[in-house]
TORLUM-603842 format. One record per atom (N, C-alpha, C, O): x, y negated, z negated. Coordinates in steps of 0.02 Angstrom, whole numbers, plus 50000, padded with zeros to 5 digits. Each point is the difference from the previous one (the first is absolute). Layout:
N
XYZ ...
END
This chain:
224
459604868949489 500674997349989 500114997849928 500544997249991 499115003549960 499804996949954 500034993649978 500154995850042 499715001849882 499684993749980 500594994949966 499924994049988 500565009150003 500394996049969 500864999450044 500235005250024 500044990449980 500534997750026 500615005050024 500254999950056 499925004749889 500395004850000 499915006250042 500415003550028 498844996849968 499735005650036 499894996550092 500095003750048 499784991649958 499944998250066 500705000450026 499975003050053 500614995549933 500694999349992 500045008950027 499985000950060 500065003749907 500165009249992 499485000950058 500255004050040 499284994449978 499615001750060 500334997950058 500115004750039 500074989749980 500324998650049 500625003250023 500135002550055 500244996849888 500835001950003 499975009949995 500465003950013 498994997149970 499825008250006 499895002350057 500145006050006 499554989650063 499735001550051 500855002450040 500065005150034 500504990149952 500685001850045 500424995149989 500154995350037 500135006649887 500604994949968 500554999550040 500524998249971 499545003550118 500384999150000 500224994050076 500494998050032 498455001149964 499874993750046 500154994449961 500065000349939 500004994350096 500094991649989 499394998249951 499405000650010 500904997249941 499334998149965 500114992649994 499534996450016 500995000849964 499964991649980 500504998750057 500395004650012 499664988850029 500424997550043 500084992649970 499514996649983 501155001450012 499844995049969 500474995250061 500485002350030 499234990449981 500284994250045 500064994149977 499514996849983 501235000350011 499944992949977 500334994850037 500604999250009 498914997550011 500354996850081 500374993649950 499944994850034 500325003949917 500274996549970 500905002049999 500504996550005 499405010249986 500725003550016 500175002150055 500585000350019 498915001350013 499945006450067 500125006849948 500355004350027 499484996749925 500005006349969 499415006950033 499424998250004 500695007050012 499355004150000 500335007549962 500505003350014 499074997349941 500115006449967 499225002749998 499444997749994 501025011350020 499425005750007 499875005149947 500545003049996 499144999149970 499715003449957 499545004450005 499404998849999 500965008450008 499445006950008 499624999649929 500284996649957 499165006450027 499575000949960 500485002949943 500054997849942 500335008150090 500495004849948 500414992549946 499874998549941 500684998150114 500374994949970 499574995749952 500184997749946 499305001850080 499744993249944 499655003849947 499904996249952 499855010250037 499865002349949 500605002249951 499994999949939 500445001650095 500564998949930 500124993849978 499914999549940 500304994850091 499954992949979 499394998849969 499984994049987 499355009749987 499695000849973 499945001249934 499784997349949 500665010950083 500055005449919 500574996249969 500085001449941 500354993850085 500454998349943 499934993049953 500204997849946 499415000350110 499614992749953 499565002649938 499994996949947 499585010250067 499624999749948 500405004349951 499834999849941 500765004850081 500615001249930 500204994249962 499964999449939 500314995650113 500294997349968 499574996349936 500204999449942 499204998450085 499494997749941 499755003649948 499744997849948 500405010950077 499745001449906 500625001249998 500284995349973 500075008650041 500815003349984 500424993949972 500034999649938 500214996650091 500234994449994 499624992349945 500234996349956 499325004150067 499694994949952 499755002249956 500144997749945 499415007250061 499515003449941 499304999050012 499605001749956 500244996150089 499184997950023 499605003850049 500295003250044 499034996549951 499605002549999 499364998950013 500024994050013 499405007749992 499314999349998 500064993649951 500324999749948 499334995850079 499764993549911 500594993850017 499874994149989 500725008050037 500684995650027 499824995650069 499805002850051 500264992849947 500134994050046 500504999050046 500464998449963 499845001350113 500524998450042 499794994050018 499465000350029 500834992549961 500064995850038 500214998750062 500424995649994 499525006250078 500214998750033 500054994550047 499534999750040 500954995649965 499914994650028 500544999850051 500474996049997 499445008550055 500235000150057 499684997150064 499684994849989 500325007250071 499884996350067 499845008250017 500145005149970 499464993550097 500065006050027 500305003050029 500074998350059 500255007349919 500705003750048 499895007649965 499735001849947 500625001950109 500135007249974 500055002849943 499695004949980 500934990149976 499835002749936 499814997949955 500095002449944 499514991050073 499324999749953 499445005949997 499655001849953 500385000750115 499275004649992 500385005849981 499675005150000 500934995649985 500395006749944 499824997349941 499425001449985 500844995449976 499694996949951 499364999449984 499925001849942 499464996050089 499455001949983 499495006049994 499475001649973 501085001050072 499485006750005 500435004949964 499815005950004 500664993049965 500435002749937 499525000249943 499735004549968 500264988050031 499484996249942 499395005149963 499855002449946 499944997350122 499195001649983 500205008950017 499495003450006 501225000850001 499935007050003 499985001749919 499755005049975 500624988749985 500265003549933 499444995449960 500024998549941 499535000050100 499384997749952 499884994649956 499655000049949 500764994050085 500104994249982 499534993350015 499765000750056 500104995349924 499494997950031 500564994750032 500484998349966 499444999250101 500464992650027 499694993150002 499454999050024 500824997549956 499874992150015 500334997150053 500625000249995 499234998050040 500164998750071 500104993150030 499504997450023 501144999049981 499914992249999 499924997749972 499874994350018 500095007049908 500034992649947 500464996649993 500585001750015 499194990949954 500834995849998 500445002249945 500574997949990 499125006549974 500435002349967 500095006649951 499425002150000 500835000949971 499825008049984 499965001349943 500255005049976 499274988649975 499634999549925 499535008350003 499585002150040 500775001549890 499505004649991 500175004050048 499485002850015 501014999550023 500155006150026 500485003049968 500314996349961 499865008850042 500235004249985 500665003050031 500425002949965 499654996150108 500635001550029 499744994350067 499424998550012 501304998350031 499854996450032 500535000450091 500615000249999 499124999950043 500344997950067 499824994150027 499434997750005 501324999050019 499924994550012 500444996950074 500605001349990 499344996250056 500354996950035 500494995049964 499844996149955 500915005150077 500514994749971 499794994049998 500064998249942 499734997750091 499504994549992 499635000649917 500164997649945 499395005650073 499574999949951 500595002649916 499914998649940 500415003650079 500395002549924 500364995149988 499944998649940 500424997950085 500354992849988 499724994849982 500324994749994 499065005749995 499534994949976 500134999049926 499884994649973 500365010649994 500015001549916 499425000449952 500145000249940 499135000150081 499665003249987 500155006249941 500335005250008 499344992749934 499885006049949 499575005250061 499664998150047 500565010949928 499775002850016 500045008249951 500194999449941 499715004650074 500125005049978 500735005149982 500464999150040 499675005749908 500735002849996 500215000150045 500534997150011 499065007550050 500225003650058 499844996850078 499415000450018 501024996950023 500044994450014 500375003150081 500605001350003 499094999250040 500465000750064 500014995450066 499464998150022 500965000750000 500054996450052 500185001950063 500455004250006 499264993350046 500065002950070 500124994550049 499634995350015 501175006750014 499994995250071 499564999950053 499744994950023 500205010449995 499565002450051 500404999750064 499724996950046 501015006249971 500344997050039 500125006650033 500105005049965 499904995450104 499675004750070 500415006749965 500484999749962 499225005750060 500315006849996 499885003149915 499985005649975 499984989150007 499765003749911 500704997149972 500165003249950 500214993150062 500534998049966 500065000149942 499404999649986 500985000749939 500004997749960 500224992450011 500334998050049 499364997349884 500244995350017 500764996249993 500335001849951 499964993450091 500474997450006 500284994149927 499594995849984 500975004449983 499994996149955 499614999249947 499485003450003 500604992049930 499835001249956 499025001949960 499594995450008 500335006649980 499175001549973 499844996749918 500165002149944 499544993150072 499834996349961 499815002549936 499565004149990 500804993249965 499995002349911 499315002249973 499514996350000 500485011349972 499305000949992 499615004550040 499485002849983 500944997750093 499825003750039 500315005250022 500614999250004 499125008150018 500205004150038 499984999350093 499524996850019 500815005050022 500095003050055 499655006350021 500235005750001 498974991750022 499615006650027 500335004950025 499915005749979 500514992950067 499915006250056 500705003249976 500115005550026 500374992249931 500555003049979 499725003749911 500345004149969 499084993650009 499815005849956 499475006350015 500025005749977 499494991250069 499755005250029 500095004450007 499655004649979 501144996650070 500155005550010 500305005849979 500185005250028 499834993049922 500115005449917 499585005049984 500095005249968 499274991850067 499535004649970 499735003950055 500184998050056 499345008549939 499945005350017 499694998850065 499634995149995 500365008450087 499464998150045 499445004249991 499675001250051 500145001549890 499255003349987 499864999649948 500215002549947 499164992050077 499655001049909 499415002549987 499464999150027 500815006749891 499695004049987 499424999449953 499805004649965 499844987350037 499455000249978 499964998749929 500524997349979 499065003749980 499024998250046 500124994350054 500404995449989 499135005050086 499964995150016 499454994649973 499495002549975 500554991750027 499604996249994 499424996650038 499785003450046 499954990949944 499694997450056 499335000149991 499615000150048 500204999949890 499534997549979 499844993049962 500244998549946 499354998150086 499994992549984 499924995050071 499834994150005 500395011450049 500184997550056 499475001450055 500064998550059 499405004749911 499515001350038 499704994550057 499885000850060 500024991949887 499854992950021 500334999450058 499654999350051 501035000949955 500494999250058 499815002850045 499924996850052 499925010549948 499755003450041 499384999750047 499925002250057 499624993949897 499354994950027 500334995750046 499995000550062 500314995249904 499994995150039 500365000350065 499784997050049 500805006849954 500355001950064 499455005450044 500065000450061 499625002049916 499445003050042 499624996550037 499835000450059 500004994449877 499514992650042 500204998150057 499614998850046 501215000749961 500234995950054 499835003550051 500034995950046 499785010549982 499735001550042 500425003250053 499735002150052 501164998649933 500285000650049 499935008450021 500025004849961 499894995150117 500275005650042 500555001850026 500384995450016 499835011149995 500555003250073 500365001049926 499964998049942 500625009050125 500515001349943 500624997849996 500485002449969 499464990850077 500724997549987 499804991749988 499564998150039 500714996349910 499904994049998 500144994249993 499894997949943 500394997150105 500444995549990 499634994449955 499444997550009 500995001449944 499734995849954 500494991850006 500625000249993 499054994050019 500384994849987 500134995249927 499634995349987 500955006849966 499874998049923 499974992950003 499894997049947 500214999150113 499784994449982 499374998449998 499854996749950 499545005150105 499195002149988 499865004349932 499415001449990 500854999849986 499855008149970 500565000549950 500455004150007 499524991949947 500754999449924 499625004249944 500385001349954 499005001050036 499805002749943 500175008050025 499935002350057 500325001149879 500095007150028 499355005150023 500105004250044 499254995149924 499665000850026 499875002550077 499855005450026 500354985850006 499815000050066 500455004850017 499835005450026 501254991849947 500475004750060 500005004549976 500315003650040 499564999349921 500225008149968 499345003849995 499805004250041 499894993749904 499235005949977 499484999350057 499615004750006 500324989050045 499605003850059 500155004150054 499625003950030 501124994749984 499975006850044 499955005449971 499745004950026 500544994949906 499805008449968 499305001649985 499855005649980 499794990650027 499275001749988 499865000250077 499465001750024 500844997449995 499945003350102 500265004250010 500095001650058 500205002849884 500495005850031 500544997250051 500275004450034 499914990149977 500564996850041 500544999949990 500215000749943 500274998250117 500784998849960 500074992050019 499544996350018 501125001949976 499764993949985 500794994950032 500595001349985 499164993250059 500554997050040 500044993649949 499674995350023 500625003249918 499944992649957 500464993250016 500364997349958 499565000550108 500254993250000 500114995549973 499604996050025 500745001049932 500274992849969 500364995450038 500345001850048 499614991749932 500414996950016 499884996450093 500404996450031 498885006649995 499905002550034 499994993650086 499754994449993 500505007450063 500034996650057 499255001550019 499885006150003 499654990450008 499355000150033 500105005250066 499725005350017 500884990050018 500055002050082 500145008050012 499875003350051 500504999449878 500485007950014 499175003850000 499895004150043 499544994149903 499585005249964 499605001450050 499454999249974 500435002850094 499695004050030 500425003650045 499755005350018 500804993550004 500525005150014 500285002349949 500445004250008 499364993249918 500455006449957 499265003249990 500175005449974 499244994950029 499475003849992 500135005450062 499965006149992 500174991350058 499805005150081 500715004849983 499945006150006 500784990949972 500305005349995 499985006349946 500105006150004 499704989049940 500035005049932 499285005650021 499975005849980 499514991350062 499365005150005 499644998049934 499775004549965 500184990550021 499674997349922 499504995350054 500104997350055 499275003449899 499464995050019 500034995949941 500105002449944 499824991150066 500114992149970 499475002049952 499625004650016 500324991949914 499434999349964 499764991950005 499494998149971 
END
């Protein structure tokens, strides 16, 4: 499946882009959104356009990402690391990066950060966001979509080998896997171990204790 991030990513979504690969649940909204392998690899290819096309970056470049876990955080990261970026993941703040995503929360803070600067509601269906975007900042999902759903490379994903350890470490099995981001907030756990399981992946937030074994028995996901 190979060793680095990008390549575990093209193995999976190669097997039948046009099965369920990310399910996402947020018992905070009652939100549930579904994602074939096909869909989320363009939300892929355009995160990592938009970062060289758009920004200019590259291998040696930094993404701050200081999001939560949701759908299109793991577009964003695995954008990241297609166009060969290295990510910082949860810092309090995005010193020394190079391009940055941020939860509205987190961007309203006023935090020095980098030129290139985007912000994400995270609000059900892929919305753009509602009302004004804080000075300094772009609107992810309304620039995103400018850019191309195939990207033509080099891929990246070297640097990311480590990741690949360590989500291996975790040990997870089966090919389908409900993940709870409140147990499980490092991407590691919700994202790079099921792909180092060849898994697709059920990512709960926000999460009701009582729903997560009837949303395991319906989705056909075994619990990590």
């Amino acid at each position: 499946m190979g060793n680095t991030v990008p390549s575990l990513f093209a193995a999976i979504v190669g097997k039948d882009p046009s099965l369920p690969f990310l399910t996402f649940y947020d018992d905070a909204t009652g939100e549930r959104t579904e994602l074939s392998g096909a869909t989320l690899a363009n939300w892929v290819s355009k995160t990592a356009n938009l970062l060289v096309d758009g920004c200019g970056l590259g291998p040696g470049d930094t993404a701050a990402v200081r999001l939560p876990a949701h759908w299109q955080t793991a577009a964003i990261l695995l954008g990241a690391w297609t166009a060969g970026l290295t990510v910082a993941y949860g810092e309090p703040t995005a010193a020394g990066a190079d391009v940055e995503f941020a939860s509205l929360s987190a961007a309203e803070t006023g935090a020095p950060g980098p030129a290139d600067r985007y912000v994400l509601g995270l609000a059900p269906m892929g919305l753009p966001m509602r009302g004004g975007v804080p000075d300094g900042w772009a609107d992810y999902l309304a620039e995103v979509r400018q850019f191309g759903d195939h990207y033509p490379g080099p891929v990246g994903g070297a640097g990311t080998e480590d990741l690949v350890e360590r989500a291996r470490a975790l040990g997870y099995s089966g090919s389908r896997l409900l993940v709870d981001a409140v147990a499980h907030p490092d991407p590691v756990e919700w994202l790079l171990g099921p792909l180092a399981a060849g898994a697709s992946i059920v990512l709960s937030v926000n999460s009701d204790p009582a729903k997560l074994a009837d949303r395991a028995s319906a989705e056909g996901a075994a619990p990590v």
